[in-house]
N, C-alpha and C positions, 0 to 999 in steps of 0.2 A: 205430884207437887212436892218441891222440895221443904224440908223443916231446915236446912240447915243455916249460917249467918246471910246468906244471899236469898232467903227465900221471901224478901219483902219485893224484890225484885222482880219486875213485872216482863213476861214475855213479851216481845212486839206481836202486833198482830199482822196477819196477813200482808194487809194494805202498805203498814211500815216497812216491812221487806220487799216489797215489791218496790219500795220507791223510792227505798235507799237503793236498790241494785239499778236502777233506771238514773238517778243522780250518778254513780258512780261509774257508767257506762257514756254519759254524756262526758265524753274527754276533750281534752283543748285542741284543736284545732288550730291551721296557720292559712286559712286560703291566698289574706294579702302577699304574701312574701314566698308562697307557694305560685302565684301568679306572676308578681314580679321575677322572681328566678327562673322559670321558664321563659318567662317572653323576653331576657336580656340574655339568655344562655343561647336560644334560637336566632338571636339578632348576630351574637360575636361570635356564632357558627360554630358551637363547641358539642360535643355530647356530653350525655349526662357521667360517662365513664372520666372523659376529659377534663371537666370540669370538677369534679371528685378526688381525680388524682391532684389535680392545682392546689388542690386546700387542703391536702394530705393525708389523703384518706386511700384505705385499698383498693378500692371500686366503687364502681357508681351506683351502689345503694342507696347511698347516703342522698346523693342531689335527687336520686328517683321518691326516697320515702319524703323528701322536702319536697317536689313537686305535686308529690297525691295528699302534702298538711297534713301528715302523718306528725311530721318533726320541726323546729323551729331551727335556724340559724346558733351556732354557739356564738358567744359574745366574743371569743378571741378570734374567729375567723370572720369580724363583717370588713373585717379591712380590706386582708386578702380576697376576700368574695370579691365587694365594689370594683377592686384592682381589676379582678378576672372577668366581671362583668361588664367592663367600660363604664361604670356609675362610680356614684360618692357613697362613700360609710353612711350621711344623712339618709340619701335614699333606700337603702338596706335597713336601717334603725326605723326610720318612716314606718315603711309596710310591715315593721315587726311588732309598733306600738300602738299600729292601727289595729294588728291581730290582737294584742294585750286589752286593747282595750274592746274589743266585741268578746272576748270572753270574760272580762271582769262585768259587762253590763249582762249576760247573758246568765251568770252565777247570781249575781243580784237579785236578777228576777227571780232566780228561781226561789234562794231564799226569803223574798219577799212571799211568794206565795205561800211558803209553810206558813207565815206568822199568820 
């Protein structure tokens, strides 16, 4: 036990650790726009290397880690995207604010529960 100015200071207990490491492993997610980009990527006959390079990137990591909702769309590229996917900027924005918003109700809840 410490004496010193932090020693009012209460350890977390087990459970708190456990559940802050469980919240903080729950990460965001993109399935909408991870779906969409596949299934207009496979429509305009592009690979994921293909399409990667289009948007300025070194290789098709990038469209790969967006298709498994790893990663979201950057905002200066939904132009260029829609462009390269035969769609509108709308439709790219859509499926990104549908994801925004299943993880803002998703975070909610969970805060809701601690209280």
């Amino acid at each position: 036990m410490s004496t010193g100015i932090l020693s009012f200071i209460e350890e977390p207990t087990e459970k708190e650790v456990k559940e802050k490491i469980e919240r903080s492993n729950s990460k965001k997610t993109f399935p909408n726009i991870a779906k969409f980009v596949k299934k207009k990527r496979l429509i305009a006959n592009l690979s994921q290397g293909e399409l990667s390079l289009g948007l300025g990137f070194k290789n098709g990591q990038f469209i790969s880690n967006l298709e498994r909702s790893i990663c979201g769309v950057p905002a200066r590229k939904i132009k260029l995207l829609s462009l390269l996917l035969h769609s509108t900027p709308g439709q790219v924005i859509n499926a990104t604010l549908m994801d925004d918003k299943r993880h803002y109700k998703l975070r909610v809840s969970e805060s809701v529960e601690e209280l």
